[in-house]
NUTOR-138491 format. One line per field, with one value per residue (C-alpha): residue in one letter; residue number from 1; x, y, z. Coordinates in steps of 0.2 Angstrom, whole numbers, m for minus. Each point is the difference from the previous one (the first is absolute). Layout:
BEGIN
res	a;...
n	NUM;...
x	X;...
y	Y;...
z	Z;...
This chain:
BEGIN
res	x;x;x;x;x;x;x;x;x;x;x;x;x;x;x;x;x;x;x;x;x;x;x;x;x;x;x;x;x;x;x;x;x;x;x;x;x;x;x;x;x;x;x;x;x;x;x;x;x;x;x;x;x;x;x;x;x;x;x;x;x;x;x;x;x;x;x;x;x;x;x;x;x;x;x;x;x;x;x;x;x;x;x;x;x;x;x;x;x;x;x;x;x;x;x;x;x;x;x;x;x;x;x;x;x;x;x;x;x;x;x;x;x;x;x;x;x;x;x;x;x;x;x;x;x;x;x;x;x;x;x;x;x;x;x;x;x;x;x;x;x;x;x;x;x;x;x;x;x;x;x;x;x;x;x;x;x;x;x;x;x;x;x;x;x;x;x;x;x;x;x;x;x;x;x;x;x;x;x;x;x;x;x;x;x;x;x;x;x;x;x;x;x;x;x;x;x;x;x;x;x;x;x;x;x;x;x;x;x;x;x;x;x;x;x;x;x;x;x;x;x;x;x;x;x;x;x;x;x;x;x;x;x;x;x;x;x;x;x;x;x;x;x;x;x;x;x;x;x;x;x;x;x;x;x;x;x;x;x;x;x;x;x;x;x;x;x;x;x;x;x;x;x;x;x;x;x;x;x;x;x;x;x;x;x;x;x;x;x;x;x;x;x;x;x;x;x;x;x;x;x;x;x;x;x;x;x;x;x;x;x;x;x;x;x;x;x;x;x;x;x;x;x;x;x;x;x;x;x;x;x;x;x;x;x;x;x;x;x;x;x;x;x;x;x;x;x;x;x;x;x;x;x;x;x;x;x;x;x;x;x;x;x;x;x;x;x;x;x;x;x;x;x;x;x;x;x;x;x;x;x;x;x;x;x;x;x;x;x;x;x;x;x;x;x;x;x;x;x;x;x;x;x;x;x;x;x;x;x;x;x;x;x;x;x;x;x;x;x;x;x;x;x;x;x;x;x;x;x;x;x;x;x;x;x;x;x;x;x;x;x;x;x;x;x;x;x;x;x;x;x;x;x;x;x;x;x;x;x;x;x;x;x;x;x;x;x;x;x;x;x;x;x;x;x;x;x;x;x;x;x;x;x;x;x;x;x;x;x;x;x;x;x;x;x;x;x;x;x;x;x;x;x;x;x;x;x;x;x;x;x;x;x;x;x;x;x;x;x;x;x;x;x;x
n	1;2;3;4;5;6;7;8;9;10;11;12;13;14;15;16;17;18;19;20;21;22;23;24;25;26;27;28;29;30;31;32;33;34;35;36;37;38;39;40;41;42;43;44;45;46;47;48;49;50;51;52;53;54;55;56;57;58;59;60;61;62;63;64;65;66;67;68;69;70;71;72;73;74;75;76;77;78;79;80;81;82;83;84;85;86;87;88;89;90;91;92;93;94;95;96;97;98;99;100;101;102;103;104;105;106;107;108;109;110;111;112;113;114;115;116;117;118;119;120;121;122;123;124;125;126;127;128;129;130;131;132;133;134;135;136;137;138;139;140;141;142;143;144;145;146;147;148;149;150;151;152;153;154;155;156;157;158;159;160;161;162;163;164;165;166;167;168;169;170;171;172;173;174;175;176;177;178;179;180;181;182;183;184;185;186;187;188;189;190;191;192;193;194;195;196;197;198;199;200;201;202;203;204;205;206;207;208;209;210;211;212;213;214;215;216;217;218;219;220;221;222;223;224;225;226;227;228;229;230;231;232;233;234;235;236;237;238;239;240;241;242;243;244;245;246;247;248;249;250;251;252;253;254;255;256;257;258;259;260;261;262;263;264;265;266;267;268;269;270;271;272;273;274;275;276;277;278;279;280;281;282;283;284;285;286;287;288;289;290;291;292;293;294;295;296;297;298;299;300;301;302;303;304;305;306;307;308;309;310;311;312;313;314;315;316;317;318;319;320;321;322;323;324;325;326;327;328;329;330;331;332;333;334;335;336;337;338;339;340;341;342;343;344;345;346;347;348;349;350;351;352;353;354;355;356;357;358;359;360;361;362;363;364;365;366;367;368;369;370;371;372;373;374;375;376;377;378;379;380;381;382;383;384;385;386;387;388;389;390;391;392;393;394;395;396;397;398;399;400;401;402;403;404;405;406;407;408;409;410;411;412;413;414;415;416;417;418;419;420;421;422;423;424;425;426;427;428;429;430;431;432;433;434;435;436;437;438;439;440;441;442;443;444;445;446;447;448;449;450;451;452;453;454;455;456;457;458;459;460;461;462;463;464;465;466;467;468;469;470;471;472;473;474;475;476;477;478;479;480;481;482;483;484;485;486;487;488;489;490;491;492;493;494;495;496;497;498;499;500;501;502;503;504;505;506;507;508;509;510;511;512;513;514;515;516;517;518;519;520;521;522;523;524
x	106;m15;m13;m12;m15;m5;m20;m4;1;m9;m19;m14;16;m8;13;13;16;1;m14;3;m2;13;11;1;4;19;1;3;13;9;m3;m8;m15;m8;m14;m6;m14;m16;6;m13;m14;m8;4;m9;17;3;14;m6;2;17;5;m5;9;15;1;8;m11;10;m9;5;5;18;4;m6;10;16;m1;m2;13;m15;m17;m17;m11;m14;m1;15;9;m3;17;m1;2;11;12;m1;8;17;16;m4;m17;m12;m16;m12;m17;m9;11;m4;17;m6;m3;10;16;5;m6;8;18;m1;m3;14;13;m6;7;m18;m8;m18;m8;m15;m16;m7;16;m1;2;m14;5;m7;15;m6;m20;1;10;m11;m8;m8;m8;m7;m6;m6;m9;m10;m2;m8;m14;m2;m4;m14;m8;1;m8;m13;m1;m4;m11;m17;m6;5;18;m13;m14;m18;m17;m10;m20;2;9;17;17;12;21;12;12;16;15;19;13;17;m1;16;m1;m10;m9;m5;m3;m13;m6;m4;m9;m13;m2;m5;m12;m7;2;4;21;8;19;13;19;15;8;m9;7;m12;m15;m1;0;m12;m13;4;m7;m16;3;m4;20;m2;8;6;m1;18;13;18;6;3;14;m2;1;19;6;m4;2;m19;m6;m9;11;m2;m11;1;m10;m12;0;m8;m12;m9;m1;m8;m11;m5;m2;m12;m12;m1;m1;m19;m4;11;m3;14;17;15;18;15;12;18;18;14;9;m12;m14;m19;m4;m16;m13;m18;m2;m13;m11;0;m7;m13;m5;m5;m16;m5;3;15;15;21;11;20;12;15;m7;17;9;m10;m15;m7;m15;2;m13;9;4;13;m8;m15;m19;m8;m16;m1;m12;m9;m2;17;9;20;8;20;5;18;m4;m8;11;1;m21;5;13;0;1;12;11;2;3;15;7;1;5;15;5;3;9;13;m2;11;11;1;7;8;m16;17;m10;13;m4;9;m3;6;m2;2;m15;m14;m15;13;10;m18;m7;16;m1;16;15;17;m3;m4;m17;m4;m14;m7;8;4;m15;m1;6;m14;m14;m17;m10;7;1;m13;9;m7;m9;3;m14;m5;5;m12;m1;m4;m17;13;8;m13;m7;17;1;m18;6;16;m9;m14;14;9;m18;m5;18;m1;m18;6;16;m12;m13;14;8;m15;m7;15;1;m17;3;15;m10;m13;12;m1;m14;m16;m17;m9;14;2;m16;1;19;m5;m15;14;12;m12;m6;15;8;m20;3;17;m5;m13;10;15;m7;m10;8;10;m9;m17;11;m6;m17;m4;13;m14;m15;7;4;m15;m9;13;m5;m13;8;m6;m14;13;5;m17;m4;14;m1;m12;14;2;19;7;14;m13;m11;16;7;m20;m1;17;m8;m14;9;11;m12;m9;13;2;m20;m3;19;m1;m17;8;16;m12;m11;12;9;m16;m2;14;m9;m14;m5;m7
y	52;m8;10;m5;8;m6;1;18;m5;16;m1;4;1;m9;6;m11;8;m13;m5;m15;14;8;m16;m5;18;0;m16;7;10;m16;m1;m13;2;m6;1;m5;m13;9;19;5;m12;17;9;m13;m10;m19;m6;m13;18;4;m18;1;16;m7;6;m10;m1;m1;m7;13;18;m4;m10;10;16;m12;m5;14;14;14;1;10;3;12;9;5;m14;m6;m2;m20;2;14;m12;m11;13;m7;9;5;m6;13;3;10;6;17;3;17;8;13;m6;m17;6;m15;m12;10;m2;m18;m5;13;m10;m18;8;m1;9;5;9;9;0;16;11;m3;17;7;5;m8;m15;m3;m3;m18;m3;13;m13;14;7;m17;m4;19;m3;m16;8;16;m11;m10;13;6;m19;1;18;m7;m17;10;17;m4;10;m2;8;6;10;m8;5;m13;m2;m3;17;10;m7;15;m6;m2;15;m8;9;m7;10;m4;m2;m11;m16;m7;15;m2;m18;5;15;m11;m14;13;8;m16;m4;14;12;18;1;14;0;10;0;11;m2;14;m11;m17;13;m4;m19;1;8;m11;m15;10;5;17;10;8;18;11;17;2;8;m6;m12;m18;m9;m13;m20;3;10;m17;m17;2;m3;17;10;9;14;17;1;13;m11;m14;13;4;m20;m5;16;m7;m16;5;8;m14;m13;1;m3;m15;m19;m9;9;m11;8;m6;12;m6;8;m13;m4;11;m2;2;17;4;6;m7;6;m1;12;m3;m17;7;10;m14;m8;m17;m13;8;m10;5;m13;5;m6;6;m8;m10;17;6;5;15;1;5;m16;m14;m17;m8;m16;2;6;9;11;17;7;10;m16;4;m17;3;m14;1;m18;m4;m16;8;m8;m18;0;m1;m12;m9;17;9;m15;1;17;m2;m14;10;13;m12;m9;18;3;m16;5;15;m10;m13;10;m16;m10;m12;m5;11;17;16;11;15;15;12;m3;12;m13;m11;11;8;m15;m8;3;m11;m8;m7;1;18;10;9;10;14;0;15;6;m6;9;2;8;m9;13;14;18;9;16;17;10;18;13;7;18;15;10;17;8;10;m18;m8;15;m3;m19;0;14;m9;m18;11;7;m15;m10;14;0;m21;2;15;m9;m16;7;11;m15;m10;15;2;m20;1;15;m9;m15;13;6;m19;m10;4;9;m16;m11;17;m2;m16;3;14;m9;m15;14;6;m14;m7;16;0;m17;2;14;m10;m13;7;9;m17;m9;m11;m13;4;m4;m20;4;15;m5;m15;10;9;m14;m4;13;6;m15;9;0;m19;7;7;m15;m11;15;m7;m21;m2;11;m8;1;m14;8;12;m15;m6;14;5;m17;3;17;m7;m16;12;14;m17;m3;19;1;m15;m1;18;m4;m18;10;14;m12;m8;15;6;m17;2;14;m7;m11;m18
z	96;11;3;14;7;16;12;7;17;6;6;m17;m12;m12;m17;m5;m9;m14;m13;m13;m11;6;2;m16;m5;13;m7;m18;10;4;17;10;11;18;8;19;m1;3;m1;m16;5;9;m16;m11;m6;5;1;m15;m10;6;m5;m19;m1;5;18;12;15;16;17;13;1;10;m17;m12;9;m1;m18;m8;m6;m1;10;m5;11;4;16;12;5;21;12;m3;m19;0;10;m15;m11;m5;m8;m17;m1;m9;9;m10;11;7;15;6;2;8;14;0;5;12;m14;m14;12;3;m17;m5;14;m7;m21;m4;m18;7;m14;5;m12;8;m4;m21;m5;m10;m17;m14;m3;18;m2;m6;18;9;13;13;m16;m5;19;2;m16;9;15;m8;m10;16;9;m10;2;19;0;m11;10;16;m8;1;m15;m20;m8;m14;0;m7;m4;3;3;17;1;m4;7;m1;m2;13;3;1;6;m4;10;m9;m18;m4;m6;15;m1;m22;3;11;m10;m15;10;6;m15;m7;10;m1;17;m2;4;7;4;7;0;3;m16;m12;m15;2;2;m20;2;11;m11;m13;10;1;16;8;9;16;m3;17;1;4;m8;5;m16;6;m7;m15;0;m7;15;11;m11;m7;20;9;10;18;m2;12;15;m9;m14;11;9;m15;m5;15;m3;m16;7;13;m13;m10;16;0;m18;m2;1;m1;2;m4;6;m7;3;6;m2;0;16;11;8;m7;0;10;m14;7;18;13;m3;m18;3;14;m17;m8;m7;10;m11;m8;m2;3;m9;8;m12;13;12;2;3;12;m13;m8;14;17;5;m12;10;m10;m7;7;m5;10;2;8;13;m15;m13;m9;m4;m1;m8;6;m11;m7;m8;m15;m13;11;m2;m20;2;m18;m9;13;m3;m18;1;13;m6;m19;11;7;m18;m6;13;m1;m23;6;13;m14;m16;m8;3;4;17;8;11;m5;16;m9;13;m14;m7;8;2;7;11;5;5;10;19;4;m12;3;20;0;1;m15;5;0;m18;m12;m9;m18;m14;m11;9;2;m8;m10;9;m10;m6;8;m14;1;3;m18;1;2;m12;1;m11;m12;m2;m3;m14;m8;m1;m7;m15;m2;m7;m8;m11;m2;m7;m9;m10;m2;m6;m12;m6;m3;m11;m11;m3;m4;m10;m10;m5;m6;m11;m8;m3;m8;m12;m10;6;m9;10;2;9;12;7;7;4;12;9;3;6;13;7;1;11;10;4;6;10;9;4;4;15;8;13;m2;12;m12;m18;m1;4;m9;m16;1;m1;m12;m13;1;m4;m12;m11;m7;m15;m3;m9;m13;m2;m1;m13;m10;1;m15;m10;m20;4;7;11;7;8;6;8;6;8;11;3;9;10;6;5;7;14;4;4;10;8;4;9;7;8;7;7;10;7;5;9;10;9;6;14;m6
């Protein structure tokens, strides 16, 4: 089938849904692909690219729309090309079902496939195709460049001989993949991060980036990512009163707060309010990543900058990915070839709209002249339920008394059985072996039931490191050997020789291994 990709019409769009990258890869598909002259010059590709890819490159969109039997584009289509939409042409875009009922109706009525690249479900076959994930992910880095391009002071902190520079406090509301992306940009330049989300699971990711979770004082248990397709969910009106509570003691010690929390198909949820930003140091900066939803601030203008009464700059942009167009577009346009891989499972050049499949199925928003969506939710979930764990039981001080006695007996009587055995082997090796061979035999018996001892009761995260040491200094008995190499005999120089390369490697690989583990601990 053709493929074509046609110029973002919209105002600052500046992504293109098709690189020559990505070309040549739906070409090995078997299809054929278009392009509209001049749709990835914003992103960086000229048509002179498409051409040595194989890419046809068509003069105007109305051709492009007619030609092709499946069209990728990147933001929702406008009324004039949804009226190109023909009967069973695939168009595969964002198109914000949610709130696109008339759209979603008329291309249903023309027998219209529109595939919608902000429904792929997220579980992990779906990530490769997870295009808000990839433009969240953009958006979240971006962010951080704005704040930083419009906060006055340095991310890190500085001692300097013209004086101390202390870091930015930085404040991410929303840690989901917008929310991480922007985590680990401030981290790495160097600000102090603090971040705060509903879902108790990511408060580990978080602190894994070296960034610092906000914890409420609340008690009612909020649900996990699996309960909601890995997205937050609605929390209870005492829920959001101790938030904002928090929100407002941390307000004043903040420099640059980022908000990025959304929940699919609603309205931003209002996080940043008034008073909050009245709290504010001058100076300080507000990037409003759901700003095109309303945003997360009470004060957000949507696509606008602007600077409050008290010296608070409140950046309310939606174009963060277009502002990185070359990357955003590789990314979507990987995003839409592993889309069309799944449609295409012959890689025949032929699309297989198999509505069984839950990527598919997830993703389709009309098929076959009916409207799909909202559609069933996927069957595996997108991140596993994790299990309750049951309250350990209380035991009672008589309990406790009688669980302590019961392992005392039952370590005393392995202990007792061990050294009866052991001492009865040795007297029946005593009965036959003469005085002088029974000396040394018990020395080697102890040390060998010592060393068990001592090992068997270590950890057995601490068994390289310490087996290491251990060798090493074990391989003392290289002097025995040394002792021995100028032997008359000539098996004895022999076997005095292996003695000592092989004590060798035990002394400097036991000190070489422990070496490196302790390495691993430490901070370059």
């Amino acid at each position: 089938m053709k493929i074509g990709t046609p110029k973002e019409v919209l105002d600052g769009e500046n992504r293109v849904a098709m690189t020559p990258d990505s070309a040549l890869q739906l070409q090995k598909l078997g299809h054929e692909c278009a392009i509209e002259a001049g749709a990835g010059e914003k992103a960086g590709f000229a048509d002179a690219d498409y051409k040595a890819a194989g890419v046809e490159v068509i003069n105007t969109a109305a051709a492009l729309w007619k030609s092709c039997d499946v069209v990728a584009k990147v933001r929702v289509p406008t009324e004039a090309e949804l009226k190109r939409l023909r009967k069973g042409q695939t168009l595969i875009s964002f198109f914000n079902p949610g709130g696109n009922e008339e759209q979603m109706q008329a291309a249903a009525k023309k027998g219209a496939t529109v595939v919608a690249m902000e429904m792929v479900p997220r579980i992990s076959r779906a990530q490769k195709m997870d295009a808000l994930s990839s433009m969240a992910n953009i958006a979240g880095y971006r962010a951080v460049i704005e704040a930083g391009n419009n906060y006055g002071r340095f991310f890190t902190g500085q001692i300097t001989a013209a004086g101390k520079v202390p870091p930015a406090k930085v404040l991410v509301v929303g840690a989901g993949v917008a929310g991480l992306a922007a985590i680990g940009t401030s981290t790495s330049l160097g600000a102090v991060t603090y971040a705060f989300d509903v879902r108790p699971e990511v408060a580990e990711q978080v602190e894994s980036m070296g960034a610092e979770f906000v914890y409420l004082d609340f008690e009612e248990e909020q649900a996990d990512g699996s309960s909601s397709g890995g997205y937050a969910s609605v929390s209870s009106p005492e829920f959001r009163e101790a938030q904002l509570a928090k929100f407002r003691e941390l307000a004043p010690e903040m420099d640059i707060v980022i908000t990025t929390a959304l929940i699919p198909n609603r309205e931003a949820p209002e996080l940043w309010t008034e008073d909050m930003v009245k709290a504010m140091k001058p100076g300080s900066v507000i990037v409003d990543l759901a700003a095109e939803k309303g945003g997360n601030c009470k004060l957000t203008v949507m696509d606008e900058k602007i600077v409050t009464d008290n010296g608070v700059t409140i950046i309310g942009y939606t174009d963060f990915p277009s502002r990185m167009a070359s990357q955003s577009s590789t990314l979507y346009a990987t995003n839409i070839r592993h889309m069309l891989t799944d449609l295409t499972p012959e890689k025949d050049g032929v699309i297989v709209h198999d509505m069984e499949d839950d990527v598919i199925r997830g993703a389709t928003v009309t098929h076959a002249g009916d409207v799909t969506f909202p559609p069933p939710p996927p069957k595996i979930q997108a991140i596993a339920a994790q299990p309750k764990k049951d309250a350990p039981k209380e035991l009672t001080p008589e309990e406790k008394r009688a669980k302590e006695v019961a392992a005392f007996k039952a370590q005393t009587k392995q202990q007792v059985t061990l050294l009866a055995v052991s001492g009865g082997l040795l007297l029946l090796v005593g009965t036959v072996a003469p005085a002088s061979f029974m000396q040394h035999f018990i020395v080697f018996v102890l040390s060998v039931f010592v060393g068990f001892q001592v090992i068997w009761n270590v950890s057995h995260s601490l068994h390289t490191p310490l087996m290491a040491v251990t060798n090493a200094i074990s391989s003392i008995i290289i002097l025995g050997a040394l002792m021995q190499i100028g032997s008359g005999s000539f098996l004895v120089i022999l076997l005095a020789a292996l003695s000592v390369f092989m004590a060798g490697i035990n002394i400097f690989g036991g000190f070489l291994v422990t070496r490196r583990m302790l390495a691993m601990f430490q901070k370059s």
